[in-house]
Backbone as JSON, one array per atom type, in Angstrom:
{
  "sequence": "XXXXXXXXXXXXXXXXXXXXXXXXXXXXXXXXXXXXXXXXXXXXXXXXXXXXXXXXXXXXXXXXXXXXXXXXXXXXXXXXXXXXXXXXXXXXXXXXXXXXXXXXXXXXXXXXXXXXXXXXXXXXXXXXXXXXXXXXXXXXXXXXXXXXXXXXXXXXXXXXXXXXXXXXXXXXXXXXXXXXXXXXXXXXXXXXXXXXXXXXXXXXXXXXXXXXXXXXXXXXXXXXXXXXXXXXXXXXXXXXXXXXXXXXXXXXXXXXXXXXXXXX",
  "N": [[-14.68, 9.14, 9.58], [-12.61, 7.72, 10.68], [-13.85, 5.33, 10.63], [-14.23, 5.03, 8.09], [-11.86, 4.24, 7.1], [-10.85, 2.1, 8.68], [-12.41, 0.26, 7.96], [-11.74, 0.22, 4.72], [-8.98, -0.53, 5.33], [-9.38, -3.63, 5.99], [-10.63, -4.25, 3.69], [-8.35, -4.17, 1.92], [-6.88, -6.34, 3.3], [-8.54, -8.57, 3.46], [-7.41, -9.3, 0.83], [-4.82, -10.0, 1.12], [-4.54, -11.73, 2.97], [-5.79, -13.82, 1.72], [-3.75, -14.44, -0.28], [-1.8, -14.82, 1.07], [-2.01, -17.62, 1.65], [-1.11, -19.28, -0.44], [1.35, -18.22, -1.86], [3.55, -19.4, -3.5], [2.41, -18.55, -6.01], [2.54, -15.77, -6.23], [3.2, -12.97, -7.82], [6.42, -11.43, -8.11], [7.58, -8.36, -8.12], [10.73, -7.04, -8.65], [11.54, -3.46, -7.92], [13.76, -1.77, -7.29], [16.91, -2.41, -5.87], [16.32, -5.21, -4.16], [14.36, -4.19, -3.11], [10.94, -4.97, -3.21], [7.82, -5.58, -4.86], [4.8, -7.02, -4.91], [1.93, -7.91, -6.98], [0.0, -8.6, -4.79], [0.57, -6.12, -3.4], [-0.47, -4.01, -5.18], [-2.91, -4.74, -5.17], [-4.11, -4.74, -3.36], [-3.74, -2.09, -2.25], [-5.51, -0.78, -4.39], [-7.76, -1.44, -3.47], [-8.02, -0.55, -1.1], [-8.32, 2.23, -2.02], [-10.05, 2.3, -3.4], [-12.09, 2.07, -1.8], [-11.91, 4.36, 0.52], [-12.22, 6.59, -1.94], [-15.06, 5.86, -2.79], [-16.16, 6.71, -0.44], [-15.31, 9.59, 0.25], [-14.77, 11.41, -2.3], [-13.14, 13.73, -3.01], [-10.75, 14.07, -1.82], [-7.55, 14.24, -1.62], [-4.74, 11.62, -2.37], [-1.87, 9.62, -1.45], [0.18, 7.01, -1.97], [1.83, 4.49, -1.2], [2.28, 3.02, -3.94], [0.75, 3.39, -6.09], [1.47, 6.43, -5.96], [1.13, 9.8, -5.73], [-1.94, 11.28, -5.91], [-3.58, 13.16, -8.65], [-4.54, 15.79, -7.5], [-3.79, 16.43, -5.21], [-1.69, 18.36, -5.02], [-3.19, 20.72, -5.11], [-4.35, 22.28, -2.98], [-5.61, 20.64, -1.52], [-7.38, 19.94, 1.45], [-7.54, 17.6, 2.65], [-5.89, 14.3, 3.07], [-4.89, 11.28, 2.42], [-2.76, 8.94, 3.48], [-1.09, 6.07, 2.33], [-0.02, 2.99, 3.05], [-0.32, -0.31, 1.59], [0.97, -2.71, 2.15], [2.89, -2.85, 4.45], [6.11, -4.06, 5.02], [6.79, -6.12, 3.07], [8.93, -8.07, 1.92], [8.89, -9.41, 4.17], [6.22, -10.99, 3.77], [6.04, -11.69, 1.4], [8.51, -14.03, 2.13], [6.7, -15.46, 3.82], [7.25, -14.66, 6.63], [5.26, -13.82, 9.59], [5.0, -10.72, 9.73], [3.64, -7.81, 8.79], [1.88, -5.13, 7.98], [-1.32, -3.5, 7.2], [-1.57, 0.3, 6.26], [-2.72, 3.05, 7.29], [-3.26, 6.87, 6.82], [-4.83, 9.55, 7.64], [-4.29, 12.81, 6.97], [-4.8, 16.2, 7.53], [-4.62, 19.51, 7.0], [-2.05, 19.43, 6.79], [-1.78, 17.85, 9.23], [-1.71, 14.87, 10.99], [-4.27, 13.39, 11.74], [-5.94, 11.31, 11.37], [-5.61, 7.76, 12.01], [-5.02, 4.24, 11.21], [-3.44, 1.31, 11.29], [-3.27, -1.87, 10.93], [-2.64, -5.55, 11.65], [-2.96, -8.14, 9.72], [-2.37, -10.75, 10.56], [-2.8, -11.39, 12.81], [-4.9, -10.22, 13.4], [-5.27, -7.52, 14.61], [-6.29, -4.64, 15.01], [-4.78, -1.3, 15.03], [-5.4, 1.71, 16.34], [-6.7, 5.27, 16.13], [-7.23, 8.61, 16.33], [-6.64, 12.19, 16.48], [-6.32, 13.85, 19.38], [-8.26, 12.16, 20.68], [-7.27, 9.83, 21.9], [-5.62, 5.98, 21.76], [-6.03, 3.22, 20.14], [-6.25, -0.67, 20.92], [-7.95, -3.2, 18.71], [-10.37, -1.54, 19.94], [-9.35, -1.35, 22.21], [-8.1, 0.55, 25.07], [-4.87, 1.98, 24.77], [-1.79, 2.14, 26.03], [1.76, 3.98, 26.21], [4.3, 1.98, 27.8], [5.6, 2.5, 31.05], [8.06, 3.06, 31.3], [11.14, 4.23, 32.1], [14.02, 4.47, 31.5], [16.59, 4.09, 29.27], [18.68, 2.17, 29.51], [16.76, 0.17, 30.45], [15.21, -0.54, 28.68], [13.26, -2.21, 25.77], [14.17, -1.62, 22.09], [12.95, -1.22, 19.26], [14.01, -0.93, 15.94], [15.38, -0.24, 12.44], [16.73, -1.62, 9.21], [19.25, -0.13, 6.35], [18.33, -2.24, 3.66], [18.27, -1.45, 0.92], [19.11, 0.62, -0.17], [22.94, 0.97, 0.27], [24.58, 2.5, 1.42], [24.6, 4.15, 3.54], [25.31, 2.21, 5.04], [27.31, 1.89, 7.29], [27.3, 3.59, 8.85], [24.58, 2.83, 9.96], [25.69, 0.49, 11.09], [27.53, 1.57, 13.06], [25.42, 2.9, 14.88], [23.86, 0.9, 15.58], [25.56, -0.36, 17.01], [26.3, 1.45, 19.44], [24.0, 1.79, 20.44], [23.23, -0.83, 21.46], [24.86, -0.86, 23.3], [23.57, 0.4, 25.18], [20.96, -0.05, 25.33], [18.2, -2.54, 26.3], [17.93, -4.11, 24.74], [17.89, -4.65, 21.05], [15.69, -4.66, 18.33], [14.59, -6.26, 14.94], [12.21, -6.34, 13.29], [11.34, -5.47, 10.58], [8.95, -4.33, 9.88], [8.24, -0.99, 9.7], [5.56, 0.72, 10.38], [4.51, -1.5, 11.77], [6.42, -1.77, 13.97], [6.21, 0.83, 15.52], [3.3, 0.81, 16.39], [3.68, -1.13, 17.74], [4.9, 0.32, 19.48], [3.74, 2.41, 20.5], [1.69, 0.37, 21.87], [2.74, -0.99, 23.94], [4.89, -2.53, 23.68], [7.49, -2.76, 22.58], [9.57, -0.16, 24.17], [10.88, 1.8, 22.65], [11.47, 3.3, 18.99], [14.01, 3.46, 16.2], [14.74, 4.86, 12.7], [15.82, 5.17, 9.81], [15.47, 7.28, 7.09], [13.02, 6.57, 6.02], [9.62, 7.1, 4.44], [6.66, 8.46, 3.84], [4.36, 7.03, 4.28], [5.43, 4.65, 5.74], [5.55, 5.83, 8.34], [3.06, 7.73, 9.27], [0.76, 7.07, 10.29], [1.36, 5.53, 12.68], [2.88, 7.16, 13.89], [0.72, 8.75, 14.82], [-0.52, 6.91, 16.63], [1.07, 6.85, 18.68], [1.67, 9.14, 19.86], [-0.96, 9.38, 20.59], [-1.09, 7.48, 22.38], [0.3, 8.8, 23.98], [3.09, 9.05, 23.73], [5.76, 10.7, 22.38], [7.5, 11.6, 19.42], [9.8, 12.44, 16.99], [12.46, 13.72, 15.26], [16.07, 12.63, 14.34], [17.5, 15.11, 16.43], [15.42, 15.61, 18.28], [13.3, 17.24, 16.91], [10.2, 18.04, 15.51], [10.2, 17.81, 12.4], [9.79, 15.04, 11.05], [8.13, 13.46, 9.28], [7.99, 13.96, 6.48], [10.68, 13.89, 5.86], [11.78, 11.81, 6.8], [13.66, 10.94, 8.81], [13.44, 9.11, 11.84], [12.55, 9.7, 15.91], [10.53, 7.48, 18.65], [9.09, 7.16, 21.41], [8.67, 6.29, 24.88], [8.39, 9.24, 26.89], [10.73, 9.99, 28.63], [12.93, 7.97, 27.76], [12.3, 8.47, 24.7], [13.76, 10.92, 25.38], [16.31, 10.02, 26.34], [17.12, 8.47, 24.7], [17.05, 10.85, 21.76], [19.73, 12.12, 23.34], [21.8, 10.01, 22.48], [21.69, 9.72, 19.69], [21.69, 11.92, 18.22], [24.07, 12.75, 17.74], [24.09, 11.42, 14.78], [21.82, 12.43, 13.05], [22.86, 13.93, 11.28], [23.02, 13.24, 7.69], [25.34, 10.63, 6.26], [28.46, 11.05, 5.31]],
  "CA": [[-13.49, 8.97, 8.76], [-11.59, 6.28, 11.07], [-14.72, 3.8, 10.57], [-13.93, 4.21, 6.39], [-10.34, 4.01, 7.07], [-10.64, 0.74, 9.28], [-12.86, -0.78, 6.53], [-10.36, -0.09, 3.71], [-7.86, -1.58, 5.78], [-9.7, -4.4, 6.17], [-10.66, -5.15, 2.61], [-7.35, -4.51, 1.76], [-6.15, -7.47, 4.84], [-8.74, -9.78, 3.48], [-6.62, -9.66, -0.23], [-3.38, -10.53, 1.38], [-4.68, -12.71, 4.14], [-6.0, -14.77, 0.65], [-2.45, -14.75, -0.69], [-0.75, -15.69, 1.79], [-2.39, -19.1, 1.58], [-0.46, -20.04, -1.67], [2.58, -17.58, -1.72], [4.26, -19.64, -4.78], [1.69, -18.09, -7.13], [2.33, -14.05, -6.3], [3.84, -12.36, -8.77], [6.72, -10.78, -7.65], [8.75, -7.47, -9.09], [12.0, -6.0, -8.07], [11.22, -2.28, -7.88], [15.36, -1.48, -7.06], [17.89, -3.34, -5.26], [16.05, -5.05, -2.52], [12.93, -3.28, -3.02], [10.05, -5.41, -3.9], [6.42, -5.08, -5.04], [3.97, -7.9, -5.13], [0.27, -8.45, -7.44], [-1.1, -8.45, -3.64], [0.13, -4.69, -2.8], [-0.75, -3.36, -5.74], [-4.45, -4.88, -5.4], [-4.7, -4.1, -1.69], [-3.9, -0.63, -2.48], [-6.19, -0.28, -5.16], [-8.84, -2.08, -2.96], [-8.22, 0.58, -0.21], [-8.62, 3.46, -2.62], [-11.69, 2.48, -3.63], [-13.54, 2.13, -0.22], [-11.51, 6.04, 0.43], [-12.64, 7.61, -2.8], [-16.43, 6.06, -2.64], [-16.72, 7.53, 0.64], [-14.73, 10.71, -0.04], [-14.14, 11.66, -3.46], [-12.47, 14.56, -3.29], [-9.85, 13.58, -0.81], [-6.01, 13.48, -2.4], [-4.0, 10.7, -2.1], [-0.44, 9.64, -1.2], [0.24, 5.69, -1.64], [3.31, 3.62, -2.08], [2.39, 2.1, -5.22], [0.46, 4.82, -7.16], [1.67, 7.52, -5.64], [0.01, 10.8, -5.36], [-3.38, 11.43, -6.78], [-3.67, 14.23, -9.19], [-5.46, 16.61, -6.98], [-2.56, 16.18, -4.01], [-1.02, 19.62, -4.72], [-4.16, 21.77, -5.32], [-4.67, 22.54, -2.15], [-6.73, 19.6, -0.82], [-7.1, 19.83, 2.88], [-7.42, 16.2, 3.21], [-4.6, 13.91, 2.1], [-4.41, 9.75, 2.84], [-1.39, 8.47, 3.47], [-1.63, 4.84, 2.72], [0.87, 1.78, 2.5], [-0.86, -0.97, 1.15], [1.38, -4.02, 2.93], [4.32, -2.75, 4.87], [6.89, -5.59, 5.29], [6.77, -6.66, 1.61], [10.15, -8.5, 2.56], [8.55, -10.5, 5.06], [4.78, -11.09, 3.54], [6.74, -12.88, 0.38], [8.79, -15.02, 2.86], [5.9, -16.41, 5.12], [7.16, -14.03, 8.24], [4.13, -13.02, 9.37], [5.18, -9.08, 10.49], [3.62, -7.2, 8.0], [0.55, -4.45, 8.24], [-1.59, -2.15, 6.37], [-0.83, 1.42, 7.33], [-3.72, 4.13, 6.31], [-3.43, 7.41, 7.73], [-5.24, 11.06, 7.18], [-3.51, 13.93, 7.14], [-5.7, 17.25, 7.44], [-4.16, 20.53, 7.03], [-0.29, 19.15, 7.86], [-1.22, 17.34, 10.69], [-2.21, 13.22, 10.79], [-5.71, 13.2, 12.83], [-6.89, 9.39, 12.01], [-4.73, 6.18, 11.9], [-5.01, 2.68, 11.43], [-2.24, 0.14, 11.45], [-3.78, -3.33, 10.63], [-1.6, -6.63, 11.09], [-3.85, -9.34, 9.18], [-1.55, -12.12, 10.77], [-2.86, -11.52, 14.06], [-6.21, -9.79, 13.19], [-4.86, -6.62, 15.39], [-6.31, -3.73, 14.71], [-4.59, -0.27, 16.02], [-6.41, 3.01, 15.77], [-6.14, 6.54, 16.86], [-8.17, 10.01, 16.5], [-5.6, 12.93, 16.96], [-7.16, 13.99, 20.41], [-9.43, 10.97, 21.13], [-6.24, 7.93, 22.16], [-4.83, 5.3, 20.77], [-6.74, 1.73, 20.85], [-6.08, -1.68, 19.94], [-8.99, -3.35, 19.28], [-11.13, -1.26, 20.43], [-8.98, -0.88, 24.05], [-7.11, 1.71, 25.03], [-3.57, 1.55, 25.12], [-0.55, 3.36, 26.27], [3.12, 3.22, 26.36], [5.04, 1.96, 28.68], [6.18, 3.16, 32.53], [9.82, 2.69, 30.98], [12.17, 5.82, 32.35], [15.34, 4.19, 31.68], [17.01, 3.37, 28.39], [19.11, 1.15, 29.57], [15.88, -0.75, 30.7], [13.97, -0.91, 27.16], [13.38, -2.92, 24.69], [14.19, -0.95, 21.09], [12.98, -1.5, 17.72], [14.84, -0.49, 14.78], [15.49, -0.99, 10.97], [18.61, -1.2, 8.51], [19.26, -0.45, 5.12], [18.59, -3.14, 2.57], [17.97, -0.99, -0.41], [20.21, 1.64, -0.52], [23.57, 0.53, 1.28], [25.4, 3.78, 1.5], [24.87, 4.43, 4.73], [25.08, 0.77, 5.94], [28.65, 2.33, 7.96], [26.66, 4.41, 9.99], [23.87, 2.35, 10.8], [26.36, -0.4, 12.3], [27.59, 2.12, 14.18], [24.53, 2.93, 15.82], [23.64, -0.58, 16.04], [26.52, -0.23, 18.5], [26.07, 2.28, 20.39], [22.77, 1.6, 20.87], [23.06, -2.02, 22.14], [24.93, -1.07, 24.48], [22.8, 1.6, 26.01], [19.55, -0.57, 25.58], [18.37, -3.52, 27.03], [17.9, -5.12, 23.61], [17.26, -4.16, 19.74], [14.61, -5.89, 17.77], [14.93, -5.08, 13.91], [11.21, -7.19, 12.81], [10.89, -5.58, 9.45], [7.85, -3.63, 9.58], [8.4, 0.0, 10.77], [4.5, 1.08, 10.82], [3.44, -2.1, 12.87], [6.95, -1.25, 14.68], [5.7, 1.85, 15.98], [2.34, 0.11, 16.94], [4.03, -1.46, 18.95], [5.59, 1.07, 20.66], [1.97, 2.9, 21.0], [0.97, -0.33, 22.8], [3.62, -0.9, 24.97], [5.54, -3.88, 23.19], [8.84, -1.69, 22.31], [9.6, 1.19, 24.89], [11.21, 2.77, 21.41], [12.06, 3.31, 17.9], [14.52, 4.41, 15.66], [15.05, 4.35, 11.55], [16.08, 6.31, 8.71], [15.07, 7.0, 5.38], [11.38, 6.25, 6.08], [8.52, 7.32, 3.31], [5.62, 8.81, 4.84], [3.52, 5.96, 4.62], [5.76, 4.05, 6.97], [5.71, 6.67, 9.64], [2.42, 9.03, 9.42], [-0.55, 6.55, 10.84], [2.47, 4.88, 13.67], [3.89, 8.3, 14.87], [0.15, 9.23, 15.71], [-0.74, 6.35, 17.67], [2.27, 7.26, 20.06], [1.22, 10.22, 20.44], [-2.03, 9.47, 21.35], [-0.79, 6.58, 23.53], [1.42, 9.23, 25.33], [4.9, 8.77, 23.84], [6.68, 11.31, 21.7], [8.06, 11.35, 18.45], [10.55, 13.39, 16.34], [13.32, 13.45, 14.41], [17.02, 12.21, 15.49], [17.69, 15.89, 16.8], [14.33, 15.7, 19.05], [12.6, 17.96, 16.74], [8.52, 17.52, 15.05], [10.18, 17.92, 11.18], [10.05, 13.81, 10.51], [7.07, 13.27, 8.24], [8.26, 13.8, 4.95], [12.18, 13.84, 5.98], [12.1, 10.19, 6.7], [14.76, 10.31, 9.93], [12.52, 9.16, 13.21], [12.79, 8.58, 16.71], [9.48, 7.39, 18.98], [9.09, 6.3, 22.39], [8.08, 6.88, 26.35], [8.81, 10.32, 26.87], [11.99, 9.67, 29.3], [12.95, 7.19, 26.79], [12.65, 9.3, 23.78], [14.43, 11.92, 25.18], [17.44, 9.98, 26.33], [17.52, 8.33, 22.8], [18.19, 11.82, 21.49], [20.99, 12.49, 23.33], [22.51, 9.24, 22.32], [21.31, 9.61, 18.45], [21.78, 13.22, 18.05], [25.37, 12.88, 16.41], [23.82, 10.28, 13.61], [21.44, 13.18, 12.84], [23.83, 14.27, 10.06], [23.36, 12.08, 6.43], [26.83, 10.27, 6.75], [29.79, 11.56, 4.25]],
  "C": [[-12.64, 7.79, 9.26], [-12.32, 5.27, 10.92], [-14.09, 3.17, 9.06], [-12.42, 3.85, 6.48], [-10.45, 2.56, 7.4], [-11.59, -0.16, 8.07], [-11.88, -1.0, 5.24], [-9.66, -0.66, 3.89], [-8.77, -3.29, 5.8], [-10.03, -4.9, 4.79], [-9.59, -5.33, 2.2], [-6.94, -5.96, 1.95], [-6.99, -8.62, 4.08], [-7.93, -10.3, 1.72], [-5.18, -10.26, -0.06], [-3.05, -11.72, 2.34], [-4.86, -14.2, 2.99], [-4.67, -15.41, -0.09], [-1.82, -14.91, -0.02], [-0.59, -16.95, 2.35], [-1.56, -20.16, 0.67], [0.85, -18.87, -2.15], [3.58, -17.91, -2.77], [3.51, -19.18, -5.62], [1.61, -16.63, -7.11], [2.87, -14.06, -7.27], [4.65, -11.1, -7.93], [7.64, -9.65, -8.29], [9.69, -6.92, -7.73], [12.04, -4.7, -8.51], [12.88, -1.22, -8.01], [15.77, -2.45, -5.9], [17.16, -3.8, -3.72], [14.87, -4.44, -2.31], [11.47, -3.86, -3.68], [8.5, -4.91, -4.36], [5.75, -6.26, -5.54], [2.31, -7.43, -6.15], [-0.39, -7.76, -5.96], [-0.64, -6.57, -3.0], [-0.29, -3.78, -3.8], [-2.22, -3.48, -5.64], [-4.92, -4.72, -4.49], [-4.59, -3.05, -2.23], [-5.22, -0.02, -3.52], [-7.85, -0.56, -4.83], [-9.1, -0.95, -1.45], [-8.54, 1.96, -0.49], [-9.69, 3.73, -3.25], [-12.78, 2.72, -2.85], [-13.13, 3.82, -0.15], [-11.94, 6.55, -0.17], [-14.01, 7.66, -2.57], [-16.54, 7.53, -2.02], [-16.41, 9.46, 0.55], [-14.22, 11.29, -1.53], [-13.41, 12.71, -3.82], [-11.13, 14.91, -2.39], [-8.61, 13.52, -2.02], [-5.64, 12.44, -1.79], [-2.61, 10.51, -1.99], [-0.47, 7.89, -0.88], [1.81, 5.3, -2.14], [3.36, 3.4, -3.62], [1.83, 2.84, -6.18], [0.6, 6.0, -7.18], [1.13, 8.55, -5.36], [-0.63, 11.07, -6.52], [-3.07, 12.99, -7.82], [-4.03, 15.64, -8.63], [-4.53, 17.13, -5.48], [-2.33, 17.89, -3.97], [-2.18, 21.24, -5.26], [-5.15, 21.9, -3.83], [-5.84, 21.98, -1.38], [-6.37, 19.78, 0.56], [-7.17, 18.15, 3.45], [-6.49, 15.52, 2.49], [-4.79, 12.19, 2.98], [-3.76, 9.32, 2.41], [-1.2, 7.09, 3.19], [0.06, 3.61, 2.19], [0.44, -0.01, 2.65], [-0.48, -2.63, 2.37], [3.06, -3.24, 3.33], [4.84, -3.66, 5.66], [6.4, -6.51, 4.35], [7.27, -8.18, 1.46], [9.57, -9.8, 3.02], [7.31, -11.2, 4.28], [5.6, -12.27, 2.15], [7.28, -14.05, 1.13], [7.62, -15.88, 4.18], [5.84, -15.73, 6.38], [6.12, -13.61, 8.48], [3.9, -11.68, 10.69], [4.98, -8.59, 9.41], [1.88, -6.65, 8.45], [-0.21, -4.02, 6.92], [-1.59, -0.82, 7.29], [-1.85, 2.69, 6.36], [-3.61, 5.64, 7.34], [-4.26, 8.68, 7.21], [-4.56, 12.38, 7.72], [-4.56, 15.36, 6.92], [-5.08, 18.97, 7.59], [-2.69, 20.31, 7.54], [-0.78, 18.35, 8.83], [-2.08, 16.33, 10.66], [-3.21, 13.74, 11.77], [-6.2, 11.65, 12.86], [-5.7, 8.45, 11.52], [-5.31, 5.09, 12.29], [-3.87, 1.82, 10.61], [-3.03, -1.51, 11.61], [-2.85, -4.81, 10.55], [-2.9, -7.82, 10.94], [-3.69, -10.71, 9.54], [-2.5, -12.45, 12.21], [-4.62, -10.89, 14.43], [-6.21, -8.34, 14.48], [-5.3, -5.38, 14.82], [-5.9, -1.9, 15.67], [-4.96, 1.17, 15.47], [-6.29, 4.09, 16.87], [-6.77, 7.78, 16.02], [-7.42, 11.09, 16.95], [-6.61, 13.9, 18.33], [-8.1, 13.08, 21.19], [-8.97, 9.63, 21.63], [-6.03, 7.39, 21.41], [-5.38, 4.16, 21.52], [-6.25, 0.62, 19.96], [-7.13, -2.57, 20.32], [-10.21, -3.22, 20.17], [-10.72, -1.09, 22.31], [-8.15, 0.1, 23.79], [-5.89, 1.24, 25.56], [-3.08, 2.83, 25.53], [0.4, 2.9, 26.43], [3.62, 2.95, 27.33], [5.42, 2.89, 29.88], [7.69, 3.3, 31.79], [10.69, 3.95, 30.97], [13.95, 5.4, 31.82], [16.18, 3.57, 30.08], [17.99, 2.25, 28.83], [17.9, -0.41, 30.03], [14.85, -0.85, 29.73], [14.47, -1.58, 26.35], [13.48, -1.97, 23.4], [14.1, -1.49, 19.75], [13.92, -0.65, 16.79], [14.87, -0.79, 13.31], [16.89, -0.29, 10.68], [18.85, -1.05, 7.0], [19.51, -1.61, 4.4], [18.77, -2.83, 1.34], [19.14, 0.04, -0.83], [21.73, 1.49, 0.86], [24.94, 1.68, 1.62], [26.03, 3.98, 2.6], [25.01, 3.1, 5.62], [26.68, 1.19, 7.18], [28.0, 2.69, 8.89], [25.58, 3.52, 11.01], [24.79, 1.33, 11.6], [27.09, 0.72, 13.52], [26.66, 2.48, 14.87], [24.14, 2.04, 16.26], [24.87, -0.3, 17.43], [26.57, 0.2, 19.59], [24.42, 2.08, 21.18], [22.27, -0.15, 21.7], [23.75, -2.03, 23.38], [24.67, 0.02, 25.51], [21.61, 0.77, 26.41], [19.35, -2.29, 26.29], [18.55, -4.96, 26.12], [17.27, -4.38, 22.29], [16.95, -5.42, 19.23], [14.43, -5.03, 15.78], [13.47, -6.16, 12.97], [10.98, -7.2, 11.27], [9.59, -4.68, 8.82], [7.6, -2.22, 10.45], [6.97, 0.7, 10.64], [3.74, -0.21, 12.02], [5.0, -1.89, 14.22], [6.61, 0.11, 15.59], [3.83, 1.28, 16.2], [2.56, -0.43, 17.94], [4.85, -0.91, 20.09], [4.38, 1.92, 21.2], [1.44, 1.45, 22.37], [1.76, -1.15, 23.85], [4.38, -1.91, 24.78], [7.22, -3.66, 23.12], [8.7, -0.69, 23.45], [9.96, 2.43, 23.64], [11.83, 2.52, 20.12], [12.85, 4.23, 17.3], [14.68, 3.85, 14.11], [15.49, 5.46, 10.89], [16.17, 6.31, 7.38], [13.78, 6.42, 5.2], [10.74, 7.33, 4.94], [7.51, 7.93, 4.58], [4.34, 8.12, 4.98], [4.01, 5.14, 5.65], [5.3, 4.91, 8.32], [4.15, 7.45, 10.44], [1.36, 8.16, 10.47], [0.0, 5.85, 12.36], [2.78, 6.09, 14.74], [2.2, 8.7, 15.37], [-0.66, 8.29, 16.5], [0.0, 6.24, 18.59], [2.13, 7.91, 20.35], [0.07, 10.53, 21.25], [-2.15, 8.48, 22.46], [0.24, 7.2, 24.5], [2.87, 9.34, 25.25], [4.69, 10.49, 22.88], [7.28, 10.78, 20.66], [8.69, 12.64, 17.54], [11.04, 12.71, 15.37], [14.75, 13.33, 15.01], [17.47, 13.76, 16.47], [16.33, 16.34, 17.96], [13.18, 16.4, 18.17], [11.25, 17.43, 15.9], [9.15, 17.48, 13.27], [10.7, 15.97, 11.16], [9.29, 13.29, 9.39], [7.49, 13.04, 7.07], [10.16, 13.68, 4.95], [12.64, 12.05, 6.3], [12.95, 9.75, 8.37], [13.09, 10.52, 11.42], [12.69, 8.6, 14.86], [11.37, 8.41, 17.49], [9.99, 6.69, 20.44], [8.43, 7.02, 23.81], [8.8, 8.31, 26.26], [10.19, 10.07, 27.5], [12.74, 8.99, 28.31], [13.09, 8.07, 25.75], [14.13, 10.59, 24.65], [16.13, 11.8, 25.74], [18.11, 9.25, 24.99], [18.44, 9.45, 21.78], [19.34, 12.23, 21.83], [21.96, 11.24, 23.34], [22.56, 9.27, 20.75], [21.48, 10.68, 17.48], [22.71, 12.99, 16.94], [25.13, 12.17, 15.02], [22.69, 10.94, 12.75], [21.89, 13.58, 11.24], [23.67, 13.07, 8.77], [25.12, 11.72, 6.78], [27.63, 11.09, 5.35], [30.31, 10.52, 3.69]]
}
């Protein structure tokens, strides 16, 4: 199952790796405020759901762009989680921080991941029990006991600016706990990189479960921890997440705890 996964991702990677040669010729839509959708994730996705179904045809689905398969809520024990190009944002502008993000979900609980950045030809992969590799090595997170001695990823609302109050306040509080926040744009290859020891930790909110599901279990299998801002395992479909070295995660929570709460 992680071989067809890493192939999907990969045909996907070689449709976007093609478009991002000539970048004035996508076709781009505004989905809501700030929320885009390119030609190239709709045809990666539909290029990853084909290698998935071949192989598996009776597998549900869960994608950004077509959403869930028909078959999703009839009690399929298998479910792929997939987000075609996360860091949309960036992949239109030239940045080149953007992944594919495929994960499997088997009775509730992610077992295979792959996180693909096409920029860098990085592939990160993970077997719920079996580690967390990049390129075929094994990784792990960080020695890092000390929040004040980590590096921290993060993201901020662009789309919905409701809560943009709150997040500057955590922006606050959190810069000056950490050693530095890094806000790249892409919170599944963000959490890749906290699996492979690049970030000591992450935090966001209002995540999809394509950002999160194939990310949160290569931390796990690289040794970190991941929740929700209250420490607890309900993040998946709730969207609020934090990730990192265990020490690390768990002084996060008690700095993140109070932000727990949707704001008022």
């Amino acid at each position: 199952m992680l071989n067809t996964a890493v192939k999907a991702a990969r045909r996907g990677a070689t449709l976007i790796n093609r478009a991002s040669f000539d970048l004035d010729r996508v076709s781009i839509t505004e989905k809501h405020f700030n929320d885009f959708v390119t030609e190239v994730d709709q045809a990666a996705e539909a290029a990853i759901i084909e290698v998935l179904k071949t192989a598996y045809p009776d597998h549900a689905i869960l994608a950004e762009e077509s959403g869930a398969s028909a078959n999703l809520h009839d009690q399929n024990d298998y479910v792929w989680i997939i987000d075609p190009l996360d860091g949309t944002t960036n992949f239109i502008h030239g940045f080149p921080q953007y992944c594919v993000s495929i994960a499997l979900q088997h009775r509730g609980v992610i077992t295979q991941a792959v996180v693909y950045d096409p920029t860098r030809n990085e592939m990160f992969t993970a077997t719920k029990g079996a580690g967390a590799f990049l390129n075929e090595k094994r990784i792990r997170v960080t020695r890092c006991d000390k929040l004040a001695d980590s590096l921290i990823g993060t993201g901020f609302p662009s789309r919905d600016l409701s809560a943009l109050d709150q997040y500057l306040e955590m922006f606050k509080v959190m810069t000056g706990k950490c050693q530095g926040l890094r806000r790249p744009g892409s919170a599944a290859l963000d959490l890749a990189y906290v699996a492979t020891g690049r970030l000591d930790g992450f935090f966001e909110k209002g995540l999809a479960p394509w950002d999160i599901a194939a990310g949160s279990l290569l931390i796990t299998e690289a040794g970190g921890i991941v929740g929700n801002f209250s420490g607890d395992a309900d993040y998946l479909y709730k969207g609020d997440i934090l990730a990192g070295t265990p020490k690390v995660f768990a002084q996060m929570v008690n700095v993140l705890q109070p932000f727990a709460a949707a704001p008022k």
